[in-house]
FITORGU-842004 format. One record per residue: residue number from 0; x negated, y negated, z negated of N, C-alpha, C, O in turn. Coordinates in Angstrom, 1 decimal, padded with zeros to 4 digits. Atoms other than C-alpha are relative to their C-alpha. Layout:
N
NUM, X, Y, Z, X, Y, Z, X, Y, Z, X, Y, Z
...
***
This chain:
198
0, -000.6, 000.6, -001.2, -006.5, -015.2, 009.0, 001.3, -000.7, -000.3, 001.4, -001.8, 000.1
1, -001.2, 000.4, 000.5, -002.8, -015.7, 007.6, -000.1, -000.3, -001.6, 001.0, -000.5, -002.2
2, -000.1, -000.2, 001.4, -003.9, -016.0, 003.8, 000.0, -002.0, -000.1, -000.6, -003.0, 000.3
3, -000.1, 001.6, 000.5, -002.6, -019.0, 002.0, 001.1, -000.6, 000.7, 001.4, -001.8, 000.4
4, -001.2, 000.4, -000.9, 000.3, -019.4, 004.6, 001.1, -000.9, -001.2, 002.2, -000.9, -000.7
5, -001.2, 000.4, 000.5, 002.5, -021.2, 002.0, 001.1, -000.4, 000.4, 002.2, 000.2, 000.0
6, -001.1, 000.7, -000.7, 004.7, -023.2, 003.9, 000.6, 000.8, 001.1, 001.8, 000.5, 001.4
7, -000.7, -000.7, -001.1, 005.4, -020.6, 006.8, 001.8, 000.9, -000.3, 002.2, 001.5, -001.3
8, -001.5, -000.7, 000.3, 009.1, -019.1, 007.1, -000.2, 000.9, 000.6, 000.6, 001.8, 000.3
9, -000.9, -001.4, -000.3, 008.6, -016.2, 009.5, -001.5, -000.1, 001.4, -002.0, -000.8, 002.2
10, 001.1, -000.3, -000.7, 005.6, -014.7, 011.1, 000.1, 001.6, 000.6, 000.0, 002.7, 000.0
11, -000.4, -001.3, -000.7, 006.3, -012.0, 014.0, -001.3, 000.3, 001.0, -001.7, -000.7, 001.6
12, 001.7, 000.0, -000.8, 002.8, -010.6, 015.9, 000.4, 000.1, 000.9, 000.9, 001.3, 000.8
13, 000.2, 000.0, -001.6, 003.2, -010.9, 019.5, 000.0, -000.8, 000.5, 000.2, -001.9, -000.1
14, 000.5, 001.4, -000.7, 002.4, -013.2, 022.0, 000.9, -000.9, 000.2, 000.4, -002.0, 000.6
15, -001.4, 000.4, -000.7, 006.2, -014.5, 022.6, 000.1, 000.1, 000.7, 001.0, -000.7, 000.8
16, -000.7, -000.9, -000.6, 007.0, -012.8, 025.2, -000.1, 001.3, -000.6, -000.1, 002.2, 000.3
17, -000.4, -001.1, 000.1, 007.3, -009.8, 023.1, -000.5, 001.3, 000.0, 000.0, 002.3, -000.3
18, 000.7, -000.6, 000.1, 004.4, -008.2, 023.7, -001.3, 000.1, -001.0, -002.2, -000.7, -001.1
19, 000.5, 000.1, 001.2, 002.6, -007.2, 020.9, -001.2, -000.2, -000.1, -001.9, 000.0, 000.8
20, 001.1, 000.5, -000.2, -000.3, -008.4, 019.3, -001.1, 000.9, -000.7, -001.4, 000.5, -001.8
21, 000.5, -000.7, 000.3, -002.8, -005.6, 018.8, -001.0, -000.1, 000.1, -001.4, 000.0, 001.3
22, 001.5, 000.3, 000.0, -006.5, -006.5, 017.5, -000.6, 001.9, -000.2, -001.1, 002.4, -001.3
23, 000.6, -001.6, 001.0, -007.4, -002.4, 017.6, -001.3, -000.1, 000.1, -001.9, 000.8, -000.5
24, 001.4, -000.3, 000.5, -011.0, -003.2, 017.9, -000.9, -000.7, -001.3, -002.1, -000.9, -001.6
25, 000.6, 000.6, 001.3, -011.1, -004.8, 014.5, -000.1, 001.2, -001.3, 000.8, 002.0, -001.5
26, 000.2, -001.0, 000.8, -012.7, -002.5, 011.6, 000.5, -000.7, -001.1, 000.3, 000.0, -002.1
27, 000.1, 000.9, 001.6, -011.7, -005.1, 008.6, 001.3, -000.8, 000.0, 001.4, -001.8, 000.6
28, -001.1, 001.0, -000.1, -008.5, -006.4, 008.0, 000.1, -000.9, -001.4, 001.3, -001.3, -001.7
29, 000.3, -000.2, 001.2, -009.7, -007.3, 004.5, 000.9, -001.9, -000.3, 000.7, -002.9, 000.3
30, -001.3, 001.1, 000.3, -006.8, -010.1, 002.8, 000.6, -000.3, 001.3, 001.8, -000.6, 001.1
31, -000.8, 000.6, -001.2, -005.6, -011.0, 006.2, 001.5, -000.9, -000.5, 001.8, -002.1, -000.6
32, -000.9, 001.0, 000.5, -002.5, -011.8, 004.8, 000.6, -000.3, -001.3, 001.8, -000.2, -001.6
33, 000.3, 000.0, 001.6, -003.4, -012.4, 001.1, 000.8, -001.1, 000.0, 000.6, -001.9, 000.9
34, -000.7, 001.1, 000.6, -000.8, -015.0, -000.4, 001.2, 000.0, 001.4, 002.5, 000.0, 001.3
35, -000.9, 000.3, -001.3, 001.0, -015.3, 002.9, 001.7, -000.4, -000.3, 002.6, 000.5, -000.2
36, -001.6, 000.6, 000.2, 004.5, -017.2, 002.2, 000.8, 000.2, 000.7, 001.8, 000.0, 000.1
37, -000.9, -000.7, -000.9, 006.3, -015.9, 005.1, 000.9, 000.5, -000.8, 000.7, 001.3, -001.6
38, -001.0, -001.4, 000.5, 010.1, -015.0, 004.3, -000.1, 001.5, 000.4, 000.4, 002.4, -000.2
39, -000.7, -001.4, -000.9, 009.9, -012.1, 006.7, -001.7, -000.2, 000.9, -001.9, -001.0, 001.8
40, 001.0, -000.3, -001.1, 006.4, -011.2, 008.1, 000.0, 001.2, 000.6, 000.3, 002.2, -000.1
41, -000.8, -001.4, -001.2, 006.8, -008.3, 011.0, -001.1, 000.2, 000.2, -001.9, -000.7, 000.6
42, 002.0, -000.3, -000.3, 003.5, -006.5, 011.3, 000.6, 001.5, 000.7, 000.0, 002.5, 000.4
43, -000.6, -001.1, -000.4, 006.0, -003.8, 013.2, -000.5, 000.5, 001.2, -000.6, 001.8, 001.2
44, 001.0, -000.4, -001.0, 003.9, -003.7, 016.6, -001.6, -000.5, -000.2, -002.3, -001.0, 000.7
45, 001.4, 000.1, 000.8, 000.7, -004.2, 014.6, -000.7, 001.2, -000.1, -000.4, 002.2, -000.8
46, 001.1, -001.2, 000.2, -002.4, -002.0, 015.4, -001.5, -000.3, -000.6, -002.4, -001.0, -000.3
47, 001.4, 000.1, 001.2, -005.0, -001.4, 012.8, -000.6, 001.4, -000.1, -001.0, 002.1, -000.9
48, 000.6, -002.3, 000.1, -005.9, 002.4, 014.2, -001.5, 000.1, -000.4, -001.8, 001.1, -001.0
49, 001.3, -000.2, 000.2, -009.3, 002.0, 013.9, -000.5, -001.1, -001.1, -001.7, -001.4, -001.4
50, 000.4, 000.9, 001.5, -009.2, -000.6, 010.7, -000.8, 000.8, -000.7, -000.5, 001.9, -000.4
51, 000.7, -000.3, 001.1, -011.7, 000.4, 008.0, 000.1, -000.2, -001.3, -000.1, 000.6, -002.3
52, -000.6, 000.8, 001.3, -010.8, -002.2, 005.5, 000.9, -000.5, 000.1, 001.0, -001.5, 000.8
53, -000.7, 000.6, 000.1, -007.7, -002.6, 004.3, 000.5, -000.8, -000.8, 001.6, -001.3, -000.8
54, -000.1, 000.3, 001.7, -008.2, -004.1, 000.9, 000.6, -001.2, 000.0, 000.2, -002.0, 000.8
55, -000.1, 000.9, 000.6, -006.4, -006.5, -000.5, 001.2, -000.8, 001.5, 001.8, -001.9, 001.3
56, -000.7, 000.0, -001.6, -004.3, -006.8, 003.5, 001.0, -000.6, -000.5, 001.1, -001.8, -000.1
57, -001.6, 000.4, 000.0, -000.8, -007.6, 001.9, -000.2, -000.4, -001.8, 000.7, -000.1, -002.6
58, 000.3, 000.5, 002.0, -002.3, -009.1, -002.1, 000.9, -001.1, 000.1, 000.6, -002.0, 000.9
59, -000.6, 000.8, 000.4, 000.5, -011.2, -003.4, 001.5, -000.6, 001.6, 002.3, -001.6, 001.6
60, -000.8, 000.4, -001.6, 002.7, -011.6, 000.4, 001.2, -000.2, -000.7, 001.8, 000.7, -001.4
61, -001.5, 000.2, 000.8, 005.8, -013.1, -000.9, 001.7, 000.5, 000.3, 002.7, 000.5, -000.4
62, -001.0, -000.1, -001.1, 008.2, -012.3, 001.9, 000.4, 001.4, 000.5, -000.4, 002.3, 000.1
63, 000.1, -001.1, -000.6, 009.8, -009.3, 003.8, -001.1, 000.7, 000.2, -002.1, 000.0, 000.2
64, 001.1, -000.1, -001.0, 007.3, -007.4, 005.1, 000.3, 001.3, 000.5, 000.3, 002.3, -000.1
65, -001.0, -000.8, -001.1, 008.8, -005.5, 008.3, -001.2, 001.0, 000.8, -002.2, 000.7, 001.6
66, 001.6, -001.2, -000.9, 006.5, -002.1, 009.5, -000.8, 000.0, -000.6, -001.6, 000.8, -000.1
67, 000.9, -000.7, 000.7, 004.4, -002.0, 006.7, -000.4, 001.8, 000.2, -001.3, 002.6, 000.2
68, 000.2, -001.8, 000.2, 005.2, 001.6, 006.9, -000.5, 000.8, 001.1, -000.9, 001.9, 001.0
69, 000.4, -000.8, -001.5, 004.3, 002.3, 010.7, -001.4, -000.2, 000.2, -001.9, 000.4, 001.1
70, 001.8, -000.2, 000.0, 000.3, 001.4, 009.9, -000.4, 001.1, 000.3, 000.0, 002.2, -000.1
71, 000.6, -001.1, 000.2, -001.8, 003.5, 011.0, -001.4, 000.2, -001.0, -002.4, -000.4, -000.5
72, 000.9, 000.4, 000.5, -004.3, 004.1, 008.2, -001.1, 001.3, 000.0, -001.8, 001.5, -001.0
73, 000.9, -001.1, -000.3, -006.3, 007.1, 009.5, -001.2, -000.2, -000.3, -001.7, 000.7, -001.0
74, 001.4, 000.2, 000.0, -009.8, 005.6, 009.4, 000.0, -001.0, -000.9, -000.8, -001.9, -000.8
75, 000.4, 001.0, 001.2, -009.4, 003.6, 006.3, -000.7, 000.4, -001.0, -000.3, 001.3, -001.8
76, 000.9, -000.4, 001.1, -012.0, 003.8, 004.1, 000.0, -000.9, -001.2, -000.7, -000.4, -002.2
77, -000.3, 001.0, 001.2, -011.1, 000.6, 001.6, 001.0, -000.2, 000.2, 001.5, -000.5, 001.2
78, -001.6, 000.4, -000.1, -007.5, 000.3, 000.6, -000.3, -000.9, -001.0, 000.8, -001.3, -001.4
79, -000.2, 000.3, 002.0, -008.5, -001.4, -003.2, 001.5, -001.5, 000.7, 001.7, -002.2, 001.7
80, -000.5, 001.3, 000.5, -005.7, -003.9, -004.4, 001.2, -000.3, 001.4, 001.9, -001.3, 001.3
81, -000.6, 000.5, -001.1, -003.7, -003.5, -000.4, 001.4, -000.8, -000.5, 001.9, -001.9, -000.1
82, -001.6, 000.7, 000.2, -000.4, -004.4, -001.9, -000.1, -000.6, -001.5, 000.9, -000.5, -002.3
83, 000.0, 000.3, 001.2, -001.3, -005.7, -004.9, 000.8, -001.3, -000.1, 000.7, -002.3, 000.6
84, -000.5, 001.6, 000.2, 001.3, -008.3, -006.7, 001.3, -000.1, 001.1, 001.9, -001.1, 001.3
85, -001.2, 000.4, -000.8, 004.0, -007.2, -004.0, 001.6, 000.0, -000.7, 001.7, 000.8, -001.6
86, -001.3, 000.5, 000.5, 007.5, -008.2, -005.0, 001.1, 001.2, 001.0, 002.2, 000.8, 001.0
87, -000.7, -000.8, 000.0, 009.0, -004.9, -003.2, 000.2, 001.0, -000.6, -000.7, 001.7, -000.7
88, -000.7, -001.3, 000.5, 011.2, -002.3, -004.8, 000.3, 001.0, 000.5, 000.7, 001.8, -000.3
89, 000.1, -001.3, -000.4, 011.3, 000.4, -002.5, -001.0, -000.4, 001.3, -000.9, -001.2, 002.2
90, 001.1, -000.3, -000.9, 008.2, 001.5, -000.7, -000.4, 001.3, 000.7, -000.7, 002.4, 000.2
91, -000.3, -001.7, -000.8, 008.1, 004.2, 002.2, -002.0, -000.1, 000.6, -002.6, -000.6, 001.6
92, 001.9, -000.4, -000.6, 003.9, 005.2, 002.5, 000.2, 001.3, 000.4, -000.9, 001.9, 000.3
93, 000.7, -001.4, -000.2, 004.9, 008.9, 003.8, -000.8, -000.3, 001.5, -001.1, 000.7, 002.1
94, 001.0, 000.1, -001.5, 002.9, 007.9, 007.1, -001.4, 000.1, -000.2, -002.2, 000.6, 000.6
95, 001.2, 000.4, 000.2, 000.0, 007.0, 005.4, -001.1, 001.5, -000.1, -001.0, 002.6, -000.6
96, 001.1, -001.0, 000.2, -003.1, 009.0, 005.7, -001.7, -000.7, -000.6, -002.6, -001.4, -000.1
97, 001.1, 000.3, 000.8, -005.6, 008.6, 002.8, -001.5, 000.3, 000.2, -002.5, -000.3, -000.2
98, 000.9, -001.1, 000.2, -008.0, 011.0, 003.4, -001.5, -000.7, 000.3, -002.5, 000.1, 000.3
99, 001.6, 000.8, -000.8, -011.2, 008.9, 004.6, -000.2, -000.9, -000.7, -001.2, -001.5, -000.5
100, 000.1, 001.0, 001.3, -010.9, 006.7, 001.7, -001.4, 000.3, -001.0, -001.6, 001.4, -001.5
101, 001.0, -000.2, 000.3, -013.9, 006.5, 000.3, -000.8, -001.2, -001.2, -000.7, -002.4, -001.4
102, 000.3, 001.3, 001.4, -015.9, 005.2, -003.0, -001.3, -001.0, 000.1, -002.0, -001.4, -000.8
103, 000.8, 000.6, -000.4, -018.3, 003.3, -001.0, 000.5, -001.0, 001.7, 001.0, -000.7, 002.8
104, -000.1, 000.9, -001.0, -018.2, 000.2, 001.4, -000.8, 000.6, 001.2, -002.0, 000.6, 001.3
105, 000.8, -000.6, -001.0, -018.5, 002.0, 004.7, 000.5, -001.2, 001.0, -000.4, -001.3, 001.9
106, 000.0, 000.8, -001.2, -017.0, -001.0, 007.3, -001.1, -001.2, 000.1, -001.5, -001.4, 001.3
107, 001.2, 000.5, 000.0, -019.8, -003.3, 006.6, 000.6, -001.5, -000.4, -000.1, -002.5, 000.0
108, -000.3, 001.3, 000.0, -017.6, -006.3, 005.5, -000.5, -000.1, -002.2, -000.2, 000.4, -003.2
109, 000.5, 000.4, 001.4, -019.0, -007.5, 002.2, 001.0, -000.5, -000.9, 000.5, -000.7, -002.0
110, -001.0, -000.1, 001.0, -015.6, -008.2, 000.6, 000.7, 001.3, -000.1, 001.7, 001.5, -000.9
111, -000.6, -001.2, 000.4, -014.9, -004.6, 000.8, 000.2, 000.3, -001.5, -000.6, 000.1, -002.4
112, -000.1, -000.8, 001.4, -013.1, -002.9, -002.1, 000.4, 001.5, 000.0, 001.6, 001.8, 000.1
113, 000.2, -000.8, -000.1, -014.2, 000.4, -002.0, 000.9, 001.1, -001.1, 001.0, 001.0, -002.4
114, -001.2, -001.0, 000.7, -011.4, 003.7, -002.9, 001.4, -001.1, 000.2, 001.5, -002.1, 000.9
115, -001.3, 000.3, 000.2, -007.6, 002.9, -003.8, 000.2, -001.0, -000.8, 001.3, -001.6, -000.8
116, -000.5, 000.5, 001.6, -007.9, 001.0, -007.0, 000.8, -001.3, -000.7, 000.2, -002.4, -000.9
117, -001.2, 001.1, 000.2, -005.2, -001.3, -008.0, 000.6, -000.2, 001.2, 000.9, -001.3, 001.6
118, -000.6, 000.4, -001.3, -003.8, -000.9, -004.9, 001.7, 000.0, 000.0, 002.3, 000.2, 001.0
119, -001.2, 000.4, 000.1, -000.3, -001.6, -006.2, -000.3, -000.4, -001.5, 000.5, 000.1, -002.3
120, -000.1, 000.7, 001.0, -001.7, -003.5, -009.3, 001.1, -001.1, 000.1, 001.6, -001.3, 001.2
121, -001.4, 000.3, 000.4, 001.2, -005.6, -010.8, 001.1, 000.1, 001.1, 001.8, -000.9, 001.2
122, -001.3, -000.5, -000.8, 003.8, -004.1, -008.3, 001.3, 000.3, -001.2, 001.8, 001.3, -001.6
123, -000.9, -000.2, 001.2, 006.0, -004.8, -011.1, 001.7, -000.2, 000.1, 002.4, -000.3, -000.9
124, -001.1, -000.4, -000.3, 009.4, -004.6, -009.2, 000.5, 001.2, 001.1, 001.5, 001.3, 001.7
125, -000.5, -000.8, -000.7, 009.1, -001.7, -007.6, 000.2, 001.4, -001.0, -000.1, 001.6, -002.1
126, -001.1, -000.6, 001.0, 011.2, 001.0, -008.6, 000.2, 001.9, 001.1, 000.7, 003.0, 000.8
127, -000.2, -001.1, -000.8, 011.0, 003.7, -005.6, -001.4, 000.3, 001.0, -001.7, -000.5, 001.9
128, 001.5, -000.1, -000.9, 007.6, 004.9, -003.9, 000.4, 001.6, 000.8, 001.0, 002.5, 000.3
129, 000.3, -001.4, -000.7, 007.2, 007.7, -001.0, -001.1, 000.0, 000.7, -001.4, -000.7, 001.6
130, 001.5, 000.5, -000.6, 003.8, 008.6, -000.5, -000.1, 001.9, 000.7, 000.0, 003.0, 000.0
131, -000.2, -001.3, -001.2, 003.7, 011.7, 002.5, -001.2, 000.5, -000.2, -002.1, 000.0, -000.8
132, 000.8, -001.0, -000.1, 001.8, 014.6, 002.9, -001.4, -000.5, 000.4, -002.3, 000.2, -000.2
133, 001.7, 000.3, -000.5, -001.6, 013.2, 004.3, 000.0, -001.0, -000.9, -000.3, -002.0, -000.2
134, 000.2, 001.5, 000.9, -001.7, 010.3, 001.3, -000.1, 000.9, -001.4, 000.7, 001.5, -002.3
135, 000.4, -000.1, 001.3, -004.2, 011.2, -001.0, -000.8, -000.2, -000.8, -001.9, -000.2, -000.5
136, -000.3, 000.6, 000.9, -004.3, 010.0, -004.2, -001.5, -000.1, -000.3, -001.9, -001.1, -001.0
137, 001.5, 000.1, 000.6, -008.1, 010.7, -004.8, -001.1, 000.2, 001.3, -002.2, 000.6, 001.3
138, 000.6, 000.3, -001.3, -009.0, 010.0, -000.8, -000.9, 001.0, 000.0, -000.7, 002.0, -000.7
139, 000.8, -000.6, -000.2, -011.8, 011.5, 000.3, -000.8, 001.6, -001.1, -001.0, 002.8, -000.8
140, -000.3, -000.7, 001.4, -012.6, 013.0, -003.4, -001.2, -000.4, -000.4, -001.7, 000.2, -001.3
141, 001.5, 001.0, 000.8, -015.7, 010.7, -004.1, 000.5, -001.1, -000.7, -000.2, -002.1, -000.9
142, -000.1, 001.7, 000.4, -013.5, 008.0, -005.8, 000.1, 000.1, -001.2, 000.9, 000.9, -001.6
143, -000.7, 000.1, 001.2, -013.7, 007.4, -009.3, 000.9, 000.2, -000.6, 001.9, 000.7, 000.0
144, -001.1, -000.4, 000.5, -011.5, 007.5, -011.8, 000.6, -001.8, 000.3, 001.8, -002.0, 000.3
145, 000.1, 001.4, -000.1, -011.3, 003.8, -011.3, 000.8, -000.3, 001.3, 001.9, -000.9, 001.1
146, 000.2, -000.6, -000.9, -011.1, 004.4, -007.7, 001.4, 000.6, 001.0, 001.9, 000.6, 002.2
147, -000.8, -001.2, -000.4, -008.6, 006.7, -007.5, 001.7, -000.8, 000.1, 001.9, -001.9, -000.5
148, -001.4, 000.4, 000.4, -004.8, 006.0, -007.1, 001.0, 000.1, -001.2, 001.7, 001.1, -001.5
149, -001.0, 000.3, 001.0, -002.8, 004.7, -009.8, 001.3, -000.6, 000.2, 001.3, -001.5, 001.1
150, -001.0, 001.2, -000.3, 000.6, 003.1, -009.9, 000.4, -001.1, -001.3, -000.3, -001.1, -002.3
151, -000.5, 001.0, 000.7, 002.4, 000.3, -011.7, 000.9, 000.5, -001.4, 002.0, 001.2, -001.2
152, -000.8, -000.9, 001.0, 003.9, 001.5, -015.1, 001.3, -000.9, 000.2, 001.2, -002.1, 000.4
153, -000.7, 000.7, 000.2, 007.2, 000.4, -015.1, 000.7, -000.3, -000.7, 001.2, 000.4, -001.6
154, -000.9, 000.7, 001.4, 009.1, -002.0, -017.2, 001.3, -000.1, -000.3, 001.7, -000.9, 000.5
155, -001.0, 000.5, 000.4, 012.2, -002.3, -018.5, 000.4, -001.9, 000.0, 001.3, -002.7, 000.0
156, -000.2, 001.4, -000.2, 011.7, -005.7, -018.2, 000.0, -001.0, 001.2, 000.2, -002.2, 001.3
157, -000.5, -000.3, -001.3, 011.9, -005.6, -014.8, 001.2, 000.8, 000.6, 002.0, 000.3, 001.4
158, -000.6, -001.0, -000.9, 013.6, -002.7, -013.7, 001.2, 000.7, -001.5, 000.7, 001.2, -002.5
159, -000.5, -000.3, 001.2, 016.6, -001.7, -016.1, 000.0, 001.6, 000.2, 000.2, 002.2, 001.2
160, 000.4, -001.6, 000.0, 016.0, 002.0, -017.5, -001.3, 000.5, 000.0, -001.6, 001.6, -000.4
161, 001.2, -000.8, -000.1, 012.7, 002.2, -016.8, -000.7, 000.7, -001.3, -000.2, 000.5, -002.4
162, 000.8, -000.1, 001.5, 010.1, 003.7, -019.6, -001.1, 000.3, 000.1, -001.7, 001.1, -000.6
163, 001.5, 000.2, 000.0, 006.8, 003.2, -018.2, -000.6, 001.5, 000.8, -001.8, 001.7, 000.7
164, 000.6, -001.4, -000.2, 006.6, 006.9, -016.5, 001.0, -000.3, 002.0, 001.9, -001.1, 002.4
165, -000.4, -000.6, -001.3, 007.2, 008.2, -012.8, 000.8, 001.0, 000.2, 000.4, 002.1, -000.1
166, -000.6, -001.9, -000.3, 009.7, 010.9, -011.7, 000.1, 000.4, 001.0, 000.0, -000.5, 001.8
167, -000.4, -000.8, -001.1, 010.5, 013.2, -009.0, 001.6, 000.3, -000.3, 001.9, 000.6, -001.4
168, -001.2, -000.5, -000.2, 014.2, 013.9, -008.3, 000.5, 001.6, -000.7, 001.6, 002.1, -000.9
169, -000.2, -001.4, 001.0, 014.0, 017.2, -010.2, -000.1, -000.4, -001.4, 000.3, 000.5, -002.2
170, 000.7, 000.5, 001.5, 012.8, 015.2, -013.5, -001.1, 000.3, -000.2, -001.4, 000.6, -001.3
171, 001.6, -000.2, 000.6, 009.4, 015.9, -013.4, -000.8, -001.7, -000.4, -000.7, -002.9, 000.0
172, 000.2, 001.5, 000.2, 007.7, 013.3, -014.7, -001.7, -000.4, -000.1, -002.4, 000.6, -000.5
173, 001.3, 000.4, -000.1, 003.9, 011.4, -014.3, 000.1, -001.1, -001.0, 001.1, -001.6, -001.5
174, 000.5, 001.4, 000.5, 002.3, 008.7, -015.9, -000.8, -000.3, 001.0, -001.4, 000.3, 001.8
175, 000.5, 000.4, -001.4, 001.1, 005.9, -013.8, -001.5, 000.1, 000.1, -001.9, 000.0, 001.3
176, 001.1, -000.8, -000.4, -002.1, 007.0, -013.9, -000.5, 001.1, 000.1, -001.7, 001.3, 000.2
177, 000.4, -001.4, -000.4, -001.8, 010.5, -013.2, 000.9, 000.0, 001.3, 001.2, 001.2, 001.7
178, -000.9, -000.5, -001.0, 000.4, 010.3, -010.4, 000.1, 001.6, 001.3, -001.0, 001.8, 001.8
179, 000.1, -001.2, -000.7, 001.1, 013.7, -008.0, -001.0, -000.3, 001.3, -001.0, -001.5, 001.8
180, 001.2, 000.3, -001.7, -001.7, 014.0, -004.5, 000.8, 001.1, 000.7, 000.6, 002.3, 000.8
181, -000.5, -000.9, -001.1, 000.7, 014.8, -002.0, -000.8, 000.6, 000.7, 000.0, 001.5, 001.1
182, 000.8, 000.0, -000.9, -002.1, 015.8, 000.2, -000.6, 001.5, -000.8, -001.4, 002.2, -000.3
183, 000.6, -000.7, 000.4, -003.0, 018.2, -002.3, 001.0, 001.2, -000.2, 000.7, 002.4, -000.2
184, -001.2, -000.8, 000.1, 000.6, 019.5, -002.7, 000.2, 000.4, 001.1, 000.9, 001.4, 001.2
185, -001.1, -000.6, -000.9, 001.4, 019.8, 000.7, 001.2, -000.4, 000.5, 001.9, 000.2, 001.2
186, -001.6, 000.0, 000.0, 004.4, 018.2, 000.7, -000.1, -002.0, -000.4, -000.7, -002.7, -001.2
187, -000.1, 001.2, 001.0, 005.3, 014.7, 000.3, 001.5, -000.7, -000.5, 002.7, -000.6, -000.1
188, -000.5, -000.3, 001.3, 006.5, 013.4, -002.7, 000.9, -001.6, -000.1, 000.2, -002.6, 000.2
189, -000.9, 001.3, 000.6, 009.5, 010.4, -003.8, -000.1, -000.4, -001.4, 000.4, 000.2, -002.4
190, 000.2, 000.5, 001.8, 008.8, 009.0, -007.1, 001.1, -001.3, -000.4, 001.1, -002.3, 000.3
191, -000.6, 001.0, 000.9, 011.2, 007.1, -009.6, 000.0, -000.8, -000.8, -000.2, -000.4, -001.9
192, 000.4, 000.6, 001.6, 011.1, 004.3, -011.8, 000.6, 000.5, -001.5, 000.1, 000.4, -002.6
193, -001.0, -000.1, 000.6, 014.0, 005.5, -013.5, 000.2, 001.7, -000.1, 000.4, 002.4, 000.9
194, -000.2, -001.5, -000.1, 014.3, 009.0, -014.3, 001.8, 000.1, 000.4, 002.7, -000.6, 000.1
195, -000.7, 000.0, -000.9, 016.8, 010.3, -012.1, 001.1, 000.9, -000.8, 000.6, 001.9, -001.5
196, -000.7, -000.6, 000.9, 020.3, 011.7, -013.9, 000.7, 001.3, 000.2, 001.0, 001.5, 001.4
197, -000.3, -001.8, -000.7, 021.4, 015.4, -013.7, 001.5, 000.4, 000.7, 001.6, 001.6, 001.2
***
């Protein structure tokens, strides 16, 4: 719907007067705003409660992107690739709720990408992730290993300090393909690019 926006400066959803623009009987939001050039796109009174596919929603969005974090993703069963290629450094997912993620195309849109997987493929400037208590990492628990949630290893050549590993504020530390399943902990979890100093 917005994908390929190159030339846009600033894309805010509501009608202009202020009232927001809420498609909730849509199951597929699948790239919607893939490439989207927007400095500052505001998806802050944006409802996607009953979305199914989110895959690929925000692949490559070059700009702000205001309320990512207030989605509701209860009924998502395709996240692959959502943020893939985003150019933010701190990312707040404790809202998110994984759990219905699933390793099969259940909304019926034939570009579904079924599970989590690469769903922050090259997120290669981010540097701070919080992923909440209901966000987890192996959805439903039918996703592949493939499937499953991974993050972005991070670089030093990006991010100064980094060394390719995840930490928690205590120094515990992951690799980006093992990362912690809040949902499994109970608890949700802050992760570092940078191991965090004592």
């Amino acid at each position: 719907l917005f994908a390929d926006t190159t030339a846009m400066q600033e894309l805010i959803l509501n009608d202009g007067l202020g009232n927001a623009w809420q498609p909730e009987s849509a199951v597929s939001f699948n790239a919607m705003f893939n490439d989207c050039g927007a400095a500052v796109l505001d998806v802050s009174s944006f409802s996607c409660a009953k979305a199914m596919c989110l895959c690929q929603m925000f692949e490559r969005a070059r700009g702000e992107i205001v309320g990512y974090e207030l989605l509701d993703t209860s009924e998502a069963t395709e996240m692959g690739e959502m943020f893939s290629g985003t150019k933010m450094e701190i990312m707040d997912l404790s809202g998110y709720d994984t759990g219905k993620v699933t390793s099969t195309v259940q909304s019926g849109d034939p570009q579904g990408i079924p599970g989590m997987g690469d769903f922050l493929l090259d997120a290669k400037y981010l540097r701070q992730v919080t992923l909440g208590a209901k966000f987890s990492t192996v959805g439903d628990g039918t996703l592949t290993e493939a499937q499953k949630l991974t993050l972005p290893a991070p670089s030093a050549d990006y991010i100064e300090g980094a060394d390719g590993y995840w930490y928690e504020e205590d120094g515990t530390r992951y690799a980006p393909d093992a990362p912690p399943n809040p949902a499994a902990m109970g608890r949700a979890v802050t992760l570092y690019a940078v191991e965090p100093t004592a």
